[in-house]
C-alpha positions in Angstrom: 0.0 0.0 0.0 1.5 3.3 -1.0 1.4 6.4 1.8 0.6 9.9 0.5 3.4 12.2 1.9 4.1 15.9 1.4 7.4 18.1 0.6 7.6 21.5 2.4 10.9 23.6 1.2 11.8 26.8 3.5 14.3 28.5 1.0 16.9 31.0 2.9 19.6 33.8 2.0 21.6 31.3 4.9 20.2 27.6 4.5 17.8 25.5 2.5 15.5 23.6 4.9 13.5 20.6 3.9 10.8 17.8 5.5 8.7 15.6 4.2 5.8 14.5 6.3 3.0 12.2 6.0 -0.9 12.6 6.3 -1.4 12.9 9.7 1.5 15.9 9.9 4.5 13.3 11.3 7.7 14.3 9.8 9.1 11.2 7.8 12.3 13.4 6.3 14.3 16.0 7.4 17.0 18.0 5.6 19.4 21.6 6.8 21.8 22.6 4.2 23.3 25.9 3.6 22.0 27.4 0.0 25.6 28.8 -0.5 23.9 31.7 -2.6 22.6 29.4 -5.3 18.6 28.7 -3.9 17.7 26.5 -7.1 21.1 24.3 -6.4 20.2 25.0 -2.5 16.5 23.1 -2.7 18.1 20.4 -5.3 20.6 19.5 -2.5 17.8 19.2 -0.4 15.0 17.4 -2.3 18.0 14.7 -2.6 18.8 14.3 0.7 15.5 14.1 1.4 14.7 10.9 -0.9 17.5 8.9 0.7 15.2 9.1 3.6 11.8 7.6 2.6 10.9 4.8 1.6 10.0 3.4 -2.1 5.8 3.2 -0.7 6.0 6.6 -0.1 4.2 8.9 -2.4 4.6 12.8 -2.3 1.8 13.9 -3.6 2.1 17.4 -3.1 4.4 20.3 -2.2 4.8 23.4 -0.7 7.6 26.6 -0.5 8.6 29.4 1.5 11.1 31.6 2.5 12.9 34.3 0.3 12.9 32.1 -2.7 9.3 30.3 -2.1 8.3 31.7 -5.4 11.6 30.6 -7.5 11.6 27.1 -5.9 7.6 26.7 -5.6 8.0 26.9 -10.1 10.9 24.8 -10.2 9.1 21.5 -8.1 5.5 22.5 -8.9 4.4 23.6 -5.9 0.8 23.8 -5.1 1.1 26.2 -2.0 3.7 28.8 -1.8 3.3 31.3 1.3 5.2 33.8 3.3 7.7 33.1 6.5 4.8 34.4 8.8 2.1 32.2 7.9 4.2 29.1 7.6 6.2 29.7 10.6 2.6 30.1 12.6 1.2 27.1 11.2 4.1 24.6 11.7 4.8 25.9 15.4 0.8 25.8 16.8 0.7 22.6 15.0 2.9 21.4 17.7 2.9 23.5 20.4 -1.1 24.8 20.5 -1.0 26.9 23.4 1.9 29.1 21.9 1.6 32.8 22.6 4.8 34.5 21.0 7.0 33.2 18.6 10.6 34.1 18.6 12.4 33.1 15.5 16.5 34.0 14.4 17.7 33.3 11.1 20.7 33.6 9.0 19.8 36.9 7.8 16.3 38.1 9.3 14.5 37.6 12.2 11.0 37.8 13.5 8.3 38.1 16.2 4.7 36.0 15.8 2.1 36.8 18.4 -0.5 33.9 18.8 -3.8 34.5 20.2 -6.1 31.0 20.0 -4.1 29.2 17.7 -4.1 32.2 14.9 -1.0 34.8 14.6 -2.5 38.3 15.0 0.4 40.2 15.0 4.2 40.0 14.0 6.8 41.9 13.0 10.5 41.7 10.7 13.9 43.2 11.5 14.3 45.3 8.2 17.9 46.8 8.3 20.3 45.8 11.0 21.7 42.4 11.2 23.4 42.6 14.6 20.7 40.3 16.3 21.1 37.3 13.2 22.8 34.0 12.6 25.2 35.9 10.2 26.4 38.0 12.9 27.4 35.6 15.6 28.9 33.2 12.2 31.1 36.5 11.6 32.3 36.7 15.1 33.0 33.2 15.8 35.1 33.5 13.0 36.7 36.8 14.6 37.7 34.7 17.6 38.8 31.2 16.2 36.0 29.6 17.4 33.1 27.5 15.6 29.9 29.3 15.8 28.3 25.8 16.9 30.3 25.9 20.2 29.0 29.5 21.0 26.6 28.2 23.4 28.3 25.5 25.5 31.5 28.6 26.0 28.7 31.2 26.7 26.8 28.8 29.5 30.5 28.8 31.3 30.9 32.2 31.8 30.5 34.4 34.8 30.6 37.8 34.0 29.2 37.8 30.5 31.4 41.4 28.7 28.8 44.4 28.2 28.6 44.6 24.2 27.1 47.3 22.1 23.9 45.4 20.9 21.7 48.5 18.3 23.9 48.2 16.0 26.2 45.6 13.6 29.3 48.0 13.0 29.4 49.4 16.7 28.7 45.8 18.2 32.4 44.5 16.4 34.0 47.7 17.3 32.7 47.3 21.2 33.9 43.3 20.3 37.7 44.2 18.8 38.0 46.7 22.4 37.1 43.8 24.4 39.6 41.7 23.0 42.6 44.3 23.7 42.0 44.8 26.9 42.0 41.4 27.8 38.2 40.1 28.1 38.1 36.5 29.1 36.7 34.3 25.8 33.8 32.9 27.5 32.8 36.6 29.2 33.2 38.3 25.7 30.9 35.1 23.7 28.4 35.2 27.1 28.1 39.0 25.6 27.7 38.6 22.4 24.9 36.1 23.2 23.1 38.7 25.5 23.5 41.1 22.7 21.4 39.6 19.8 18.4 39.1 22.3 18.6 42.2 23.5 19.2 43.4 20.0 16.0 41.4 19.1 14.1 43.0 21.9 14.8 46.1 21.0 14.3 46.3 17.6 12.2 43.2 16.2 10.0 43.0 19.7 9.8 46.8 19.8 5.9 47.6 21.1 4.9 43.8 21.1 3.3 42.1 24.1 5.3 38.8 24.6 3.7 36.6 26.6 4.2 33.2 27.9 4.2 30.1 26.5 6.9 31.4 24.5 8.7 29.3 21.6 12.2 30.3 19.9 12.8 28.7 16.8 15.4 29.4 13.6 19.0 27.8 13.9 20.1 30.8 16.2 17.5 29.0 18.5 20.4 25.8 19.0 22.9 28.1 20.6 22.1 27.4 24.4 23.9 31.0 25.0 21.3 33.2 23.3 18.3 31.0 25.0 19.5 31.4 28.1 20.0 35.0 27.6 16.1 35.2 25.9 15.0 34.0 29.0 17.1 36.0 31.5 15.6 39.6 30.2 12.1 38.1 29.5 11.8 36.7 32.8 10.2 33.6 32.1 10.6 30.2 30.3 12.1 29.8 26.3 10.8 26.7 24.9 13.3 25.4 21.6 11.6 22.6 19.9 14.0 19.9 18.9 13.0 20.6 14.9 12.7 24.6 15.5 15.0 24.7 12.7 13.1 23.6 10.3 9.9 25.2 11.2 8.9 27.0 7.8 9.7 24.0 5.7 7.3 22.0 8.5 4.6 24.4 8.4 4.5 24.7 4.3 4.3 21.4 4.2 1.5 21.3 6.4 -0.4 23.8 4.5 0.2 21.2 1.3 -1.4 18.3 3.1 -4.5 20.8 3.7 -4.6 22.1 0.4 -4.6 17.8 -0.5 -3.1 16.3 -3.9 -2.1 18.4 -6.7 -2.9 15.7 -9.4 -1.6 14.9 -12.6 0.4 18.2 -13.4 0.9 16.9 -16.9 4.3 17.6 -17.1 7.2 18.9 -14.4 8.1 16.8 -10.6 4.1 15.8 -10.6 3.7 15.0 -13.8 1.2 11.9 -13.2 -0.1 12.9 -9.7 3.3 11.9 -7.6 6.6 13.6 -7.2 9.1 12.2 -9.9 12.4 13.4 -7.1 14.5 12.7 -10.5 12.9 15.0 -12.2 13.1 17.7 -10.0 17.0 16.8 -9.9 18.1 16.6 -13.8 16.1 19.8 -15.8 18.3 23.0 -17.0 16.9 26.1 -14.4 17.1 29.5 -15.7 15.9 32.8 -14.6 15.6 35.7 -16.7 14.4 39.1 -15.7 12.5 41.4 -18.4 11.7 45.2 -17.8 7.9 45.6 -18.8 7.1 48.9 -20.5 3.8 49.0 -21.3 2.8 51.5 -18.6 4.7 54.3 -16.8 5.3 50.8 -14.1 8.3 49.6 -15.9 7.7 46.7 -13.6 10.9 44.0 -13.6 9.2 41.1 -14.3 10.8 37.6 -13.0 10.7 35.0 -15.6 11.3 31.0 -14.5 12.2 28.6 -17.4 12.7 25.0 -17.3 14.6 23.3 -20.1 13.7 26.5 -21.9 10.2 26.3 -21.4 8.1 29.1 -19.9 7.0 27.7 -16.5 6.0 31.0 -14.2 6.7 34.4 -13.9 6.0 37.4 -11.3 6.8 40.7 -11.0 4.2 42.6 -12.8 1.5 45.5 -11.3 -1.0 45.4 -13.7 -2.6 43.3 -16.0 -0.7 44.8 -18.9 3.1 43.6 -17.6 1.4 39.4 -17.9 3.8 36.9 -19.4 1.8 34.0 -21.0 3.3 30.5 -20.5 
């Protein structure tokens, strides 16, 4: 007997998150890779890591993408649902934790605050231009001081007097970072800081005006380093909860809203040509992306075309109804 299963892809600047779950919304597959600025190579890298983990009775019968690339990987496997960070995010997270109330979530490159009220997000918000509070940061720090980013945590738990570090901004945090360093700023005090400074960065900035309130969930891989939880829940004043697949929450949560939205079908041609994802097919196409400058109206919308194997498959872009590419 063959099980219906569903892809969700979570496309990043950073990493390239992947699951595969079946009806009932228990993940079967799980892939984290780092998209290496190339998103279509990114979710490739993915889809295949992901079919090495099911099983041949396993069917995905439909798909679904978001992230900052949802719209550029959601054409290239066929996706039937393609949605934003927020709405994915929210889904995947009260799937599993219902009685969420704020949702904390660090990326590579962005962050972002979810306030739940019943089981439905009713208010969020998106760091827009500072990075200090973001995966990429601490990455470019660890590297500053020899360390791996992925030991940031266990060094920052051991500290006692955690270094004061300039936290509003990404250029004044590294400067406040080199001074520490010259004037002799134990390594565990000055990583105990910079841990202390992305939350409060976060706080500040993305949780500016929002009422957090308990249960409280961090997700997004900034949510594995035990340092900045610790330091979430020190100036909150109450409990962080970091669910063991926070990571991969947007991928979770699109994939969720696939199984809703049920089988996509016969496609006709593409991954789902004849109703069930062909994973070789999504591996072995030519991928281009061209980008055409409509001027039709006073607009002069940039309009994103998608090709595969030189074949029109999706475009967006366009303002009006004049700036439409036909397939």
């Amino acid at each position: 007997m063959t099980d219906q299963a569903y892809l969700g892809i979570d496309i990043g600047s950073i990493s390239t998150k992947g699951v595969v779950i079946d009806g009932g919304g228990r993940i079967l597959a799980r892939s984290y890779l780092w998209t290496e600025g190339n998103p279509a190579q990114g979710a490739k890298n993915v889809i295949a890591e992901l079919e090495g983990q099911i099983g041949p009775d396993t069917a995905v019968v439909g798909a679904g993408t978001t992230g900052s690339a949802r719209r550029l990987i959601g054409a290239m496997i066929g996706a039937s649902v393609v949605k934003n960070e927020i709405t994915a995010h929210a889904v995947g997270t009260t799937h599993l934790h219902p009685d969420v109330r704020t949702i904390l979530e660090i990326g590579g490159q962005d962050s972002k605050i979810i306030c739940v009220d019943g089981g439905i997000a009713v208010d969020y918000a998106m760091n827009t231009l500072c990075a200090a509070g973001t995966g990429s940061f601490l990455s470019s720090q660890a590297h500053r001081l020899g360390v791996e980013v992925e030991e940031f945590g266990d060094i920052a738990l051991t500290s006692k007097r955690p270094a004061n570090i300039a936290a509003r901004c990404t250029v004044f945090a590294e400067s406040d970072l080199v001074h520490k360093i010259q004037v002799g700023y134990a390594r565990e005090d000055i990583i105990a800081g910079l841990c202390n400074a992305v939350a409060s960065n976060y706080l500040n900035n993305v949780g500016k005006g929002k009422k957090i309130a308990a249960p409280v969930v961090f997700q997004g891989g900034v949510s594995k380093n035990a340092g900045v939880v610790r330091a979430f829940e020190e100036q909150l004043g109450m409990p962080v909860t970091v669910d063991p697949d926070g990571h991969l929450m947007g991928a979770f949560g699109a994939a969720l809203l696939a199984a809703d939205a049920g089988p996509v079908g016969d496609r006709g041609t593409g991954p789902f040509a004849g109703g069930r994802f062909d994973f070789d097919a999504a591996l072995d196409f030519d991928f281009t992306t061209r980008e055409v400058e409509c001027g039709r109206c006073a607009n002069h919308c940039e309009v994103i075309c998608v090709y595969r194997d030189s074949q029109l498959i999706d475009s967006w872009g366009n303002r009006c109804e004049r700036g439409a590419v036909k397939r």
